[in-house]
C-alpha positions in Angstrom: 21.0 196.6 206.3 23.5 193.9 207.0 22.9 190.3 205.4 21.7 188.3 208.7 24.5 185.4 208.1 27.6 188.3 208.3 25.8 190.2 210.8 25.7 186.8 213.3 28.6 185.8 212.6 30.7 188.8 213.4 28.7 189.0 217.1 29.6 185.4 217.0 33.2 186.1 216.4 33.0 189.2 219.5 31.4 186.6 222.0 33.3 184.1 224.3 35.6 181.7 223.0 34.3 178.8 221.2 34.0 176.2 223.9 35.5 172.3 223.5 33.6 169.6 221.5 31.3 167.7 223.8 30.4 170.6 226.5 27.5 172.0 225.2 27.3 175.4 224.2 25.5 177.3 227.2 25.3 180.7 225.3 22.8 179.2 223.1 20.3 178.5 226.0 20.6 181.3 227.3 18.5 183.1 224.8 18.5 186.8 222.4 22.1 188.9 223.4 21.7 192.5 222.7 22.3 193.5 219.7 20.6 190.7 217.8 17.1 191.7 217.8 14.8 188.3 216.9 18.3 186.7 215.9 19.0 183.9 217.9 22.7 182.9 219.2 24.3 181.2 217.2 25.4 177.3 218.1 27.9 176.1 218.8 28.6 174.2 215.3 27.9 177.6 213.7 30.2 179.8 215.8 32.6 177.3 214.3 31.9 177.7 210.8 31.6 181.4 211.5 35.1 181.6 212.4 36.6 179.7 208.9 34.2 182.3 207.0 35.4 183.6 203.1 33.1 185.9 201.8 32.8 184.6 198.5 33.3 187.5 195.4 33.1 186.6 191.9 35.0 188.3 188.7 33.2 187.3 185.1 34.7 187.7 181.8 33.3 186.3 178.6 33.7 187.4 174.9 33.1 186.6 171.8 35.1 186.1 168.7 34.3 185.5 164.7 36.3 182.9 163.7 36.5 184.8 160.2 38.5 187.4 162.6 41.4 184.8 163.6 41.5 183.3 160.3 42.6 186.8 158.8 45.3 187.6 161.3 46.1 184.1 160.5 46.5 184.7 156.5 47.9 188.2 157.1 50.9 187.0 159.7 51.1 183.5 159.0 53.3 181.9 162.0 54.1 185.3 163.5 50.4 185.5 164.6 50.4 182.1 166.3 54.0 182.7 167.7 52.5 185.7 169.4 49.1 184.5 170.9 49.6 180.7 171.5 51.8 178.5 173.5 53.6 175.5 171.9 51.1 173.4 174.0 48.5 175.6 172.8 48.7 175.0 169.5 49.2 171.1 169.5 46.1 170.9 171.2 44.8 173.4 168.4 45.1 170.6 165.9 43.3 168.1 163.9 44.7 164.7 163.6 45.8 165.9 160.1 48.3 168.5 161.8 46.1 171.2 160.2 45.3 174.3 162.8 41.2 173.8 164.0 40.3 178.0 163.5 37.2 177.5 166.0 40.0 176.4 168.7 41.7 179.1 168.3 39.3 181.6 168.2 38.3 179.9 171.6 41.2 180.1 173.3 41.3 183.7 171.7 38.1 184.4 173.4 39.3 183.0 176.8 42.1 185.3 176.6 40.3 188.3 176.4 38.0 187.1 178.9 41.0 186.8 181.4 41.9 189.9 180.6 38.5 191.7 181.6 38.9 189.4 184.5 42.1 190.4 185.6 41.2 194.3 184.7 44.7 195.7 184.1 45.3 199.3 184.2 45.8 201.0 181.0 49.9 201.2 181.4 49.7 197.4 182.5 51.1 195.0 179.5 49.8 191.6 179.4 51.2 189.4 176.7 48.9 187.1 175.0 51.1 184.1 175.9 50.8 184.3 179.8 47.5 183.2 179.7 47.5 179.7 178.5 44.4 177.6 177.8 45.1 174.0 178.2 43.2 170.5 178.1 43.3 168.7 182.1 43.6 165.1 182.6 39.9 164.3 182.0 39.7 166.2 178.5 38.0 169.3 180.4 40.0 173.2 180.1 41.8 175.5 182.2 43.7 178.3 182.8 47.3 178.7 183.5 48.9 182.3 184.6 52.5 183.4 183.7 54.5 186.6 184.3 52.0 189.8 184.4 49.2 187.7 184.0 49.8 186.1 187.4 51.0 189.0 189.2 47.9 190.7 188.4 45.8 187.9 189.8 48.1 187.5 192.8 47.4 191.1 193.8 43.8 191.3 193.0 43.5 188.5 195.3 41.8 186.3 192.6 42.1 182.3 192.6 40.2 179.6 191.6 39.8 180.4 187.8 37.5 178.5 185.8 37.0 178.5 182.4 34.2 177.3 179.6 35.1 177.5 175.3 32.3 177.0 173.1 32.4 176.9 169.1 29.9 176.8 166.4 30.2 177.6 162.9 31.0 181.1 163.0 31.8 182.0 166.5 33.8 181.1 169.3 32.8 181.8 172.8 34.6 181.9 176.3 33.4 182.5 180.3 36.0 183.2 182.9 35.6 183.0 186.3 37.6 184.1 189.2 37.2 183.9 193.1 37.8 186.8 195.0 39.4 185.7 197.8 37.9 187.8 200.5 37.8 187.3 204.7 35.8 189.1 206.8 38.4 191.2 208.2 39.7 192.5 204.7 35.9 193.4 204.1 35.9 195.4 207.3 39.5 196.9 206.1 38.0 197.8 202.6 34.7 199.7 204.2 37.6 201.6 206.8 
């Protein structure tokens, strides 16, 4: 069965055009169209908002990583490990007001990384360096996600925007949830059930 909001909404997009503000909608007094069962016709406010319709899909990542885990890569490749994973920006906003490297940051941005990758579900023959997904600090302290190269052409073609991000650390672990809107209209739904 077809959620009711979709299902009125495409016999709202089929009906007449959407008449000027201010003259009433006379479809909606004239009671049930065929087709709609117990639905009633849609306003004309709702026609409207029917017509500017995304069908809202979601893509989660998350992951976790042991701290213990980055620290050894750490110890066993020194600055080539950083070099590889981490942006410049990255890795100044990895540490402490001494200058050392915080591990838990890293291991969360780590754990974003993967996250973005499960999000961005890459075929198996489909690279995606470490580096083109960046974790950074915004204006108001908060993070978020910036695509490069592969990274961003993968999103681009799965249609995915508005990412959002969460890091958490404590003791051991790090943690990391990605999220990323599938941009979806009504038309490319009716093109993907063909």
């Amino acid at each position: 069965s077809r959620p009711r909001f979709l299902a009125r909404c495409e016999t709202a997009a089929a009906s007449a055009p959407v008449p000027a503000a201010g003259l009433g909608d006379p479809a909606a007094a004239a009671g049930p169209r065929e087709g709609l069962g117990s639905n009633p016709p849609l306003g004309l406010e709702s026609r409207r908002r029917c017509a500017n319709v995304r069908l809202m899909s979601l893509r989660v990542g998350i992951d976790l990583v042991a701290v213990e885990d980055v620290e050894a890569s750490l110890c066993a490749h020194s600055d080539r490990y950083l070099q590889r994973v981490y942006s410049t920006r990255e890795l100044e906003e990895c540490r402490a007001g001494s200058g050392a490297v915080v591990l838990e940051r890293l291991a969360a941005r780590f754990a974003a990384k993967e996250a973005t990758i499960k999000v961005l579900r890459p075929r198996a023959d489909e690279a995606v360096p470490w580096k083109t997904i960046e974790v950074v600090r915004d204006a108001v302290g908060g993070v978020e996600l910036k695509l490069s190269g592969s990274a961003a052409d993968l999103a681009r073609d799965a249609g995915l925007a508005s990412f959002a991000v969460s890091l958490t650390h404590e003791r051991s672990y790090a943690a990391a949830v990605v999220l990323a809107e599938v941009e979806r209209t009504p038309e490319r739904v009716v093109a993907e059930r063909g």
